[in-house]
MARSE-643830 format. One line per field, with one value per residue (C-alpha): residue number from 1; x, y, z; residue in one letter. Coordinates in steps of 0.05 Angstrom, whole numbers, plus 5000, padded with zeros to 4 digits. Layout:
# residues N
k (NUM,...)
xx (X,...)
yy (Y,...)
zz (Z,...)
r (A,...)
//
This chain:
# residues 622
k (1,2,3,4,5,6,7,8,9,10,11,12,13,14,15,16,17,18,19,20,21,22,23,24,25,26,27,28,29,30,31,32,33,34,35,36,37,38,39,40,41,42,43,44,45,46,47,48,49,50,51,52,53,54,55,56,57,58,59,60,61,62,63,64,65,66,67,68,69,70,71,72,73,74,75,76,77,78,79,80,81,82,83,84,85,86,87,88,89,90,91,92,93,94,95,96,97,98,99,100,101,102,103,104,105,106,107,108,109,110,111,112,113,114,115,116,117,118,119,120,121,122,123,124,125,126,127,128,129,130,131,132,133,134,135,136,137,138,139,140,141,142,143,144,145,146,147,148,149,150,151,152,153,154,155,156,157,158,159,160,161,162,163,164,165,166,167,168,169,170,171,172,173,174,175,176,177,178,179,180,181,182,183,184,185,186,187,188,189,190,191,192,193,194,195,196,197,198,199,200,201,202,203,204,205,206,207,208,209,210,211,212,213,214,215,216,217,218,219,220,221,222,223,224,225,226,227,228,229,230,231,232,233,234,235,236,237,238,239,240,241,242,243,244,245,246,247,248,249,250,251,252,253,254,255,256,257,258,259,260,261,262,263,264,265,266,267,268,269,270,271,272,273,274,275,276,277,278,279,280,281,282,283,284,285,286,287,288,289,290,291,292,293,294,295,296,297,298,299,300,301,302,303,304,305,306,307,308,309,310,311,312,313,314,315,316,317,318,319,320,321,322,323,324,325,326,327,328,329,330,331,332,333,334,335,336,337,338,339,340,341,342,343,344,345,346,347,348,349,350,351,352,353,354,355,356,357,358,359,360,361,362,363,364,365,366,367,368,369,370,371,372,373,374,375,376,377,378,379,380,381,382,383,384,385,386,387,388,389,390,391,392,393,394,395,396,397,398,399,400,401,402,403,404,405,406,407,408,409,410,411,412,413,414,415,416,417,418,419,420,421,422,423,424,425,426,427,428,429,430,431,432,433,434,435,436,437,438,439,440,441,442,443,444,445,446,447,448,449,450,451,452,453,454,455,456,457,458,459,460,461,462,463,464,465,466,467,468,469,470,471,472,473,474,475,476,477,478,479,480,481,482,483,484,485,486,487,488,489,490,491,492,493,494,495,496,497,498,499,500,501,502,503,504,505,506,507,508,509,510,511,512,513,514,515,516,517,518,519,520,521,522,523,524,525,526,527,528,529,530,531,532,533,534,535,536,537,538,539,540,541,542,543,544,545,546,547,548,549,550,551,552,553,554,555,556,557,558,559,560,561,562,563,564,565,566,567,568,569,570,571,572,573,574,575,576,577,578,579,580,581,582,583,584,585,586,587,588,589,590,591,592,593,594,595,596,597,598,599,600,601,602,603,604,605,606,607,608,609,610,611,612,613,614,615,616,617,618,619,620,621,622)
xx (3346,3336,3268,3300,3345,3292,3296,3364,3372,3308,3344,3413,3379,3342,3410,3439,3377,3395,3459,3451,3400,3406,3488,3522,3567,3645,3611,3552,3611,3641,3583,3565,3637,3647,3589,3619,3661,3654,3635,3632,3709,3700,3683,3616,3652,3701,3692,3748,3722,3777,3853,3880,3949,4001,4009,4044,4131,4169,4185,4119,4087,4145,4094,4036,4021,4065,4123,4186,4179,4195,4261,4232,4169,4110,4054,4002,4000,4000,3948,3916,3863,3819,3827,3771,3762,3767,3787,3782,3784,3772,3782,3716,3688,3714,3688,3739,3754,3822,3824,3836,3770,3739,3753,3741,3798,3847,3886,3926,3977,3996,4071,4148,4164,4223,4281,4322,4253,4256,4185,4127,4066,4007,3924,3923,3966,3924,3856,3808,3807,3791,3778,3848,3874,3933,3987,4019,4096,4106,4164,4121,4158,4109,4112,4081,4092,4147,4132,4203,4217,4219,4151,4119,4149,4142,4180,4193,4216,4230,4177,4102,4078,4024,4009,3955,3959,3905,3934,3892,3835,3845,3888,3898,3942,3968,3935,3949,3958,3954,3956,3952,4003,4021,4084,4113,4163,4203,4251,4305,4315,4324,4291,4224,4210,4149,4131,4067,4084,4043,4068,4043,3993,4024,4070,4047,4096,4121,4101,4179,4147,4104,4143,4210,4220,4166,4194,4210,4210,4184,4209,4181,4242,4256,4335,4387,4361,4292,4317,4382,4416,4465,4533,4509,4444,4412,4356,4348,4312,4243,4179,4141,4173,4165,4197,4150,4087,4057,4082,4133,4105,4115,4111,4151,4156,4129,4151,4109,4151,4204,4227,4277,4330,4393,4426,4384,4343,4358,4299,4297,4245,4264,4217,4246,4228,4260,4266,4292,4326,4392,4444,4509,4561,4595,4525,4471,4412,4440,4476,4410,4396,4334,4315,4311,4292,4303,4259,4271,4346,4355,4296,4324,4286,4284,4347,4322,4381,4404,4396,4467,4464,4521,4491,4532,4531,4567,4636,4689,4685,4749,4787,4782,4707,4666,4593,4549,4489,4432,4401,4413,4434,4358,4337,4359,4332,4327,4311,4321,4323,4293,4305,4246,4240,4198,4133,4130,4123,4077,4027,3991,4028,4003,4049,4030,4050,4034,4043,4036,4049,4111,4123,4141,4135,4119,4128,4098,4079,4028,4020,4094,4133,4199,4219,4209,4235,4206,4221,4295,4320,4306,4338,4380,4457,4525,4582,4660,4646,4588,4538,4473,4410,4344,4297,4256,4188,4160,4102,4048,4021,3954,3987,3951,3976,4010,4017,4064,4104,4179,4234,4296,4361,4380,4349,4350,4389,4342,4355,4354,4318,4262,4199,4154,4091,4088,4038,4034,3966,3936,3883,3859,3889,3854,3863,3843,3846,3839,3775,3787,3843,3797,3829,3822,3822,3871,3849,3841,3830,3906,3951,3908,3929,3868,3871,3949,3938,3890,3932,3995,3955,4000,4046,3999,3972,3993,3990,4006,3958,3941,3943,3886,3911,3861,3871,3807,3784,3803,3738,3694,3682,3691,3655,3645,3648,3591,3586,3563,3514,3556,3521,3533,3490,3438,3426,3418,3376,3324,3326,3318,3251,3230,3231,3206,3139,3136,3134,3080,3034,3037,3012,2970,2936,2939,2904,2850,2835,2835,2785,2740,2736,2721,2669,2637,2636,2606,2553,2545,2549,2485,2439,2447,2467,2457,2512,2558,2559,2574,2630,2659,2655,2688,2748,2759,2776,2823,2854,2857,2881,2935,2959,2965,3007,3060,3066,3076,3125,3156,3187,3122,3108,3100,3176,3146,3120,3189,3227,3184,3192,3265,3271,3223,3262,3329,3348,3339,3400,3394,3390,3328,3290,3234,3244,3165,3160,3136,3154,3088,3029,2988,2913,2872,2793,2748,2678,2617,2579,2493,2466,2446,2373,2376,2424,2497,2492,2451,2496,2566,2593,2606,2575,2618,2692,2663,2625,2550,2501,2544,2610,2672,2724,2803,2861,2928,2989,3061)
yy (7820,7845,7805,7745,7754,7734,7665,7645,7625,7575,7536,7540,7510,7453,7435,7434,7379,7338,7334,7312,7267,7242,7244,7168,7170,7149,7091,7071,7061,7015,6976,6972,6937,6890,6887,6852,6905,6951,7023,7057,7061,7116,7179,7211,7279,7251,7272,7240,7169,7144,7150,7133,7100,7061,6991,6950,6951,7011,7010,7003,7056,7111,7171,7162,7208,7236,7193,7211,7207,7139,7122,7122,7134,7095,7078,7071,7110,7065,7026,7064,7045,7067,7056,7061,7091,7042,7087,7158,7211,7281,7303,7354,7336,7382,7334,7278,7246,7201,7169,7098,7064,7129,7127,7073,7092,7121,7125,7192,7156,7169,7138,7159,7131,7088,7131,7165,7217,7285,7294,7254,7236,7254,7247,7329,7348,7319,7353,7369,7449,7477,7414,7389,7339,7376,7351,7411,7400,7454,7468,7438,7382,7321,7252,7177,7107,7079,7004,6972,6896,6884,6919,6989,7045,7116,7167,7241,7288,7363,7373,7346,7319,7278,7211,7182,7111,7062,6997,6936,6984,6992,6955,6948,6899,6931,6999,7074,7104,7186,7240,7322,7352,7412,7408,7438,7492,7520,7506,7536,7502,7423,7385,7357,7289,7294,7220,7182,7103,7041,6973,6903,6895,6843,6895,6954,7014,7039,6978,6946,6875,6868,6889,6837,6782,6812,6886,6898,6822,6802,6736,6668,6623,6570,6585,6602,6675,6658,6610,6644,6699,6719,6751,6816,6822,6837,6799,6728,6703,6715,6702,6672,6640,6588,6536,6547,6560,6549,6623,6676,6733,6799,6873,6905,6995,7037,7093,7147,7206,7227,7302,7332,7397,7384,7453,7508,7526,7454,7405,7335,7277,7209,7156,7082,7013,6978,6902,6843,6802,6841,6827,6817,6862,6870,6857,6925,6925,6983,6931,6891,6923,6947,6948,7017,7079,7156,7194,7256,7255,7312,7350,7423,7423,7348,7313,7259,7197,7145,7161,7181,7155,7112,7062,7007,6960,7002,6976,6987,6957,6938,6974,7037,7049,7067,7043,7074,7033,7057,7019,6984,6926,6906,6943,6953,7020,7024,7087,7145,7228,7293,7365,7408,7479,7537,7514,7447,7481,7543,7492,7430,7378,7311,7240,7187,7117,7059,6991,6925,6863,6819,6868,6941,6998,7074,7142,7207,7284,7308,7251,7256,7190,7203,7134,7059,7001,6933,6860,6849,6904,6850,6795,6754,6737,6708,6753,6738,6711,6659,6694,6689,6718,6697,6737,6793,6810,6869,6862,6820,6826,6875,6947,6998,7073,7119,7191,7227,7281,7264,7306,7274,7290,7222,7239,7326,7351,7401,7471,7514,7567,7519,7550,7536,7510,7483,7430,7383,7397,7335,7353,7283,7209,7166,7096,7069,6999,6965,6946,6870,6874,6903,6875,6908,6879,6869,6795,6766,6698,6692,6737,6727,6774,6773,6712,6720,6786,6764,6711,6763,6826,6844,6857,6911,6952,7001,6970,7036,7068,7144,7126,7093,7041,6998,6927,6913,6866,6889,6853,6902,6967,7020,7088,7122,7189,7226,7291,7292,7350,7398,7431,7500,7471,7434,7501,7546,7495,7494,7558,7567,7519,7558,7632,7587,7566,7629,7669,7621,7621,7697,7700,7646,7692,7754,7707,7691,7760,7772,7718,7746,7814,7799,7750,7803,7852,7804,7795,7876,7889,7832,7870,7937,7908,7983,8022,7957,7972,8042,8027,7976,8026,8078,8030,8013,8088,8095,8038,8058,8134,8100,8053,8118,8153,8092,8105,8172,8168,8087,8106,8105,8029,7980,7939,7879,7915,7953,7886,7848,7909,7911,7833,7838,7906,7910,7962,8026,8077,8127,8181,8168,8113,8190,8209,8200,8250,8325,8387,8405,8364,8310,8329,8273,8277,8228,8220,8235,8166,8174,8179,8139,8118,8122,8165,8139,8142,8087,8040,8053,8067,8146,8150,8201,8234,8294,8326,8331,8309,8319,8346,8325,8312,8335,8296,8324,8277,8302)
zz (5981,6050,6058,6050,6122,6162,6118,6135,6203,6197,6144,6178,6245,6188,6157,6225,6239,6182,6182,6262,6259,6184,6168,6185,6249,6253,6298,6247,6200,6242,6257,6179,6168,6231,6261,6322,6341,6402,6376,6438,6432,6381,6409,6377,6359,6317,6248,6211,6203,6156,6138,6067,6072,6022,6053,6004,6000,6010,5940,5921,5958,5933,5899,5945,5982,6029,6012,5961,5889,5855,5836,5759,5718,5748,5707,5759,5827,5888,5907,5977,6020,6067,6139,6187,6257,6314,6367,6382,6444,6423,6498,6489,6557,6614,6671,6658,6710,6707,6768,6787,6750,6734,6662,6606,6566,6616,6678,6702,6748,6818,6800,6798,6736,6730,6687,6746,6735,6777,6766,6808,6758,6800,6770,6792,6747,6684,6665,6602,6577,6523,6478,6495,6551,6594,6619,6665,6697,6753,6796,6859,6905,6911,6948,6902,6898,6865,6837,6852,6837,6921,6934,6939,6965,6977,6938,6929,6867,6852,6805,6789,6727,6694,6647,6618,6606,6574,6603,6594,6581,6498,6460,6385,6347,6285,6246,6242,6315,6310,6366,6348,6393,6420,6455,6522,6541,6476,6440,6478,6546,6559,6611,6589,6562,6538,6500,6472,6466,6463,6500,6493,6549,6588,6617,6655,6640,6708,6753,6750,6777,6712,6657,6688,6633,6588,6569,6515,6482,6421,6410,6388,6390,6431,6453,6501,6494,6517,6578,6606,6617,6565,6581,6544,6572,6646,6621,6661,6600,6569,6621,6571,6520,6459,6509,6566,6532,6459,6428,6463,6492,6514,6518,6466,6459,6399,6411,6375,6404,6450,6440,6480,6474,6483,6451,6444,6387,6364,6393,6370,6357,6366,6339,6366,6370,6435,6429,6459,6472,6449,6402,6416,6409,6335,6306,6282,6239,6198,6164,6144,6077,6064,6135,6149,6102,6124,6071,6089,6112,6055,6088,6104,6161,6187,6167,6189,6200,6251,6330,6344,6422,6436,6486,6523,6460,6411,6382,6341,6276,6251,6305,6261,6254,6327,6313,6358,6373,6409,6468,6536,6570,6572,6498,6431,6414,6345,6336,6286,6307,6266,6274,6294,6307,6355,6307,6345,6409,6391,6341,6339,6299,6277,6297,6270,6264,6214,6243,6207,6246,6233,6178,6183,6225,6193,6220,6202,6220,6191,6140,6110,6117,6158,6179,6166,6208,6169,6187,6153,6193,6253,6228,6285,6276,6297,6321,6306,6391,6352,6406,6376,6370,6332,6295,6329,6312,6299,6353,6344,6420,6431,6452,6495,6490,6533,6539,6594,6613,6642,6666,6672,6668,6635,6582,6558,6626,6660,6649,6715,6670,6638,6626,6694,6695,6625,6592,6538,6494,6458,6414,6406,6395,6343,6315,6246,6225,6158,6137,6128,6194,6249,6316,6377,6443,6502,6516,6444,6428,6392,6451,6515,6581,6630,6662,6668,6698,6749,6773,6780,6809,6855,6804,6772,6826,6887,6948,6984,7039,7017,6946,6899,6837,6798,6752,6715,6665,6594,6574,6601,6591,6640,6656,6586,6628,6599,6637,6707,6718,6761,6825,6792,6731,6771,6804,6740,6698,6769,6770,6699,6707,6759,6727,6665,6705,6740,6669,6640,6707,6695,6623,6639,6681,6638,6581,6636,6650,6577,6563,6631,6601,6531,6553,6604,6546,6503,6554,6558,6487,6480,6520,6463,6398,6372,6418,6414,6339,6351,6397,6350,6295,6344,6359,6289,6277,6330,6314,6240,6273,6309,6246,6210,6268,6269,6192,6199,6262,6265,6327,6364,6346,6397,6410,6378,6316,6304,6312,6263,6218,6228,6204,6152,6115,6147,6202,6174,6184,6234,6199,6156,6216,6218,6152,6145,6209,6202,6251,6244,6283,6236,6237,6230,6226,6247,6220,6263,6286,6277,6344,6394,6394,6473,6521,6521,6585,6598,6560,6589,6518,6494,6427,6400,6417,6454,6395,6388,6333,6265,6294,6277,6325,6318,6334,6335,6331,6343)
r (X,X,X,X,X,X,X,X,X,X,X,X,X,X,X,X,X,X,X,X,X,X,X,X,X,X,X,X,X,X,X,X,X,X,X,X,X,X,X,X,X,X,X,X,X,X,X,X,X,X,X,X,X,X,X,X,X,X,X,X,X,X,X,X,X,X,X,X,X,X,X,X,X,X,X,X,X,X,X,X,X,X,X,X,X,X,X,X,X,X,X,X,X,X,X,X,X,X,X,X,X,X,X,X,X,X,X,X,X,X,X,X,X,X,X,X,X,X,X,X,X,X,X,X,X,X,X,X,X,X,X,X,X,X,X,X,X,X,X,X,X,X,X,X,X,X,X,X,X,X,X,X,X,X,X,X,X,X,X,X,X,X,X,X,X,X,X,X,X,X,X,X,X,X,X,X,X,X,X,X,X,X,X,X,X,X,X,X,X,X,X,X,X,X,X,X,X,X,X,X,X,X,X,X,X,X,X,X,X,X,X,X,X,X,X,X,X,X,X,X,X,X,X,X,X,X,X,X,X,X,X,X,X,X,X,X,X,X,X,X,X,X,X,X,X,X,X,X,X,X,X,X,X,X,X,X,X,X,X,X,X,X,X,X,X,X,X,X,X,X,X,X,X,X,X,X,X,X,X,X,X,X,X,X,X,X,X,X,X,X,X,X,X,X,X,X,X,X,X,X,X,X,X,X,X,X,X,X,X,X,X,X,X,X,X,X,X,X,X,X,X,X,X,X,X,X,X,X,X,X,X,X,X,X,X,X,X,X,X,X,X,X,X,X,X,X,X,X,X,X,X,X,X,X,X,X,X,X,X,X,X,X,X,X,X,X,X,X,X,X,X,X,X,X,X,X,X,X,X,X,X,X,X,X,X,X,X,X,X,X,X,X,X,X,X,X,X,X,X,X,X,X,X,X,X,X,X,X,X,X,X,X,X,X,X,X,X,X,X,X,X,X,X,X,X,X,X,X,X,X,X,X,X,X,X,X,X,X,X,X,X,X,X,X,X,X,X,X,X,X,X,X,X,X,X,X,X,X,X,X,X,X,X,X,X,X,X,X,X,X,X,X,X,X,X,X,X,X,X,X,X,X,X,X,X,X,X,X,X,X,X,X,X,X,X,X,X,X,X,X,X,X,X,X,X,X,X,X,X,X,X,X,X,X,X,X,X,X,X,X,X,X,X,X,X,X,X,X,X,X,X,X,X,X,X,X,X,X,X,X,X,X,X,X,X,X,X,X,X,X,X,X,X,X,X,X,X,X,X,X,X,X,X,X,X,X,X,X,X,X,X,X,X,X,X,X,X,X,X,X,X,X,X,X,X,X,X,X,X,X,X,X,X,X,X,X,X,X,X,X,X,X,X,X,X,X,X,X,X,X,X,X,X,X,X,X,X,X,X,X,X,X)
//
């Protein structure tokens, strides 16, 4: 089967055609199902153009897919469907740039973030390698802005850091959010924070002056809550609320991941929803049945179950029973906490989140359900006090992603022996929607932003000399970032062109000579037809002589013969490439050539190797 080697690369370089020019993009699909949707948001080397998920009731979707068995026999499976791609980054272009307008679907910040953070986010300390976008923390001092409620300032930290944030650049109200992570450090030492959230787009995550009033609420009831300040709350009411406008608004967290190490060899993920306004003390939505579902607290390697944090709302229930209750003053973080382990940090792992507007919101890694929050678990109440709070919402406002890097000791304290420089890998974030639900946009007809934005800038941006912000208008698209021709590759693809010319001006040449010294012989050979024939019989023979010597001895073939050779019959092993080669010299004979009418030398042309009238001349080969 050797001849048929030459055969296969052709055909791989024709499928490789086909399948570019011929198989249907993630973005024609898009296009063929909602045609007014904006493709370019899907990067064209994703691959994975749709995600199968359960949708219907917990109960319902028990034996799908990566969820626990049913609680009995089920005579159908659960009814799936496919969700298509909306958004994607595969991070495969090393000329990123994420600076301040640079990028259409993110910003690295120039920021210190607002959680008592001991690390500065700075753009240089965010880049594309390797197919992945890199988020390095190093033990280097650095000086930012910090957005405060009074105005900017200047601020310094011990370390550096980066984020990535796609603030009022994508946004997507409800679908399946997933990001392929490799996380930083190990799991030994405490201290990083590394987190990928989305927020509603009316609040900037960060920039203090935008997200007052609007983070994290989700709220569309005209009360007390929404107005005033409440005696268990910082909150001075909701910004934009059901009173003061036609719906409430605001800028509630998804939080996709948190991880942190707070004993070693023991990391944790926390995956939260933080809401407002807050209830009152005495009340939790742990006691909303069917609110909440932990499907793999029995994991041996997960046990997943309630966040444990004890934040300032937590009570005593029936002076016996301390209820911890995660959160803040200005939160409820209702959040839930897995074990993970030294594969987390050392592997890619997929997070993934399922969110369904004013019903539920899923978790997962690497497809498995490990928590669900739905819409009873938000249900408002009355405390033994009669405080009150309404329902919450799971959101309903247009979120935009974020992805960052933290160190803080409020969070995992920070190990004097953490691992230094360290970075957060993310293989690639995606977004599918379904097929009949396709709704992205940060200024939608229903929720708004731009104009509110534009009339609150100041709010949004740095205003601080020595560093660049941008606010842009979520309606248009910004720089897709195709790669920019670098001046080491400008240089090697004119130089390339120039050998290139160079090369063909020289065989162009050679061909000319060629074609001047057949033609000139062609002229000579007119003027004798008799001793042209002779010499053309002559150089047949030699040339037959010489076809005959590369039989006998394929190591004296010209390179290009040998190669064609070698692809035709395979390489030949060393040890039998002059089998067909004698010790002795090859003898070959020519026959005599009949004699010239006239003198060879009047024509230029020998008529004969040497030998006279009927001799016959020798050759020896070897």
């Amino acid at each position: 089967m050797a001849f048929l080697r030459p055969c296969l690369f052709p055909f791989i370089i024709i499928a490789f055609v086909i399948r570019t020019c011929f198989a249907s993009s993630c973005q024609d699909i898009l296009k063929s199902i909602s045609p007014a949707s904006n493709e370019k948001w899907i990067d064209s080397d994703s691959r994975e153009c749709t995600k199968t998920k359960c949708r219907l009731g917990y109960v319902d979707c028990l034996g799908a897919n990566g969820w626990p068995a049913p609680y009995g026999e089920r005579q159908v499976a659960p009814k799936t469907e496919d969700m298509v791609l909306v958004f994607s980054d595969e991070f495969s272009s090393r000329w990123r740039n994420f600076g301040p307008g640079k990028d259409a679907r993110w910003q690295a910040l120039d920021l210190m973030y607002v959680n008592n953070d001991a690390a500065m986010f700075r753009k240089s300390a965010v880049s594309v390698r390797g197919g992945n976008a890199v988020i390095t923390a190093s033990k280097k001092e650095s000086e930012g802005p910090y957005s405060a409620p009074w105005g900017d300032q200047l601020a310094t930290a011990k370390y550096t850091s980066g984020m990535l944030q796609g603030w009022n650049k994508f946004c997507f109200t409800g679908g399946y959010l997933e990001a392929r992570i490799k996380l930083p450090g190990d799991d030994q030492h405490g201290g990083f924070w590394p987190a990928v959230f989305t927020l509603g787009n009316l609040g900037r995550a960060g920039y203090l002056r935008s997200t007052e009033g609007v983070w994290p609420f989700s709220y569309d009831i005209c009360d007390d809550n929404a107005l005033n300040k409440q005696n268990w709350t910082d909150h001075k009411g909701q910004r934009i609320n059901r009173c003061n406008s036609t719906q409430g608004r605001g800028a509630p967290e998804i939080d996709l991941l948190e991880v942190g190490v707070w004993e070693s060899s023991k990391p944790e993920l926390s995956t939260s929803f933080q809401v407002a306004p807050v209830l009152p003390q005495g009340l939790h939505w742990l006691d909303n049945t069917g609110g909440v579902y932990y499907p793999t607290y029995a994991d041996p390697t997960l046990y997943s179950g309630p966040n444990g944090w004890a934040g300032v709302n937590s009570y005593m229930q029936n002076a016996t029973l301390f209820r911890p209750r995660p959160g803040s003053r200005l939160a409820d973080a209702m959040s839930a906490t897995h074990k993970l382990n030294a594969s987390h940090f050392n592997d890619f792992y997929v997070y993934g989140i399922d969110w369904a507007p004013r019903k539920y919101l899923r978790w997962y890694i690497n497809d498995r359900l490990i928590y669900e929050l739905n819409a009873i678990a938000l249900k408002g109440g009355t405390n033994g006090a009669n405080q009150t709070v309404g329902d919450r919402l799971i959101p309903v406002d247009p979120q935009y992603i974020n992805i960052n890097l933290a160190m803080s000791d409020s969070f995992a304290p920070i190990n004097p022996d953490i691992p230094l420089p360290s970075s957060m890998l993310i293989d690639y974030v995606r977004v599918y929607q379904a097929r009949n639900e396709i709704n992205v946009g940060c200024d939608t007809a229903e929720f708004p932003s731009q104009a509110y934005i534009d009339a609150h800038v100041s709010d949004y941006k740095i205003s601080l000399n020595g560093f660049e912000d941008f606010v842009g208008d979520s309606r248009v698209m910004g720089p897709t970032m195709k790669a920019q021709l670098p001046i080491a590759i400008i240089v090697g693809v004119t130089v390339s062109l120039s050998v290139t010319l160079i090369a063909a001006t020289v065989l162009g040449f050679c061909i000319w000579r060629r074609w001047k010294k057949t033609k000139a012989q062609a002229e000579l050979e007119a003027k004798d037809p008799k001793a042209a024939a002779a010499a053309a019989e002559r150089r047949r023979q030699e040339k037959e002589a010489r076809w005959w010597e590369e039989e006998a001895m394929p190591g004296r073939r010209r390179w290009w013969v040998r190669l064609a050779v070698t692809l035709w019959r395979g390489a030949p092993a060393a040890n039998t490439r002059h089998a067909l080669a004698t010790s002795q010299p090859i003898r070959v004979q020519v026959a005599p050539l009949p004699a010239p009418t006239q003198p060879a030398a009047s024509t230029g042309y020998p008529a004969s190797g040497g030998g006279g009238r009927g001799s016959v001349s020798t050759a020896v080969l070897g």
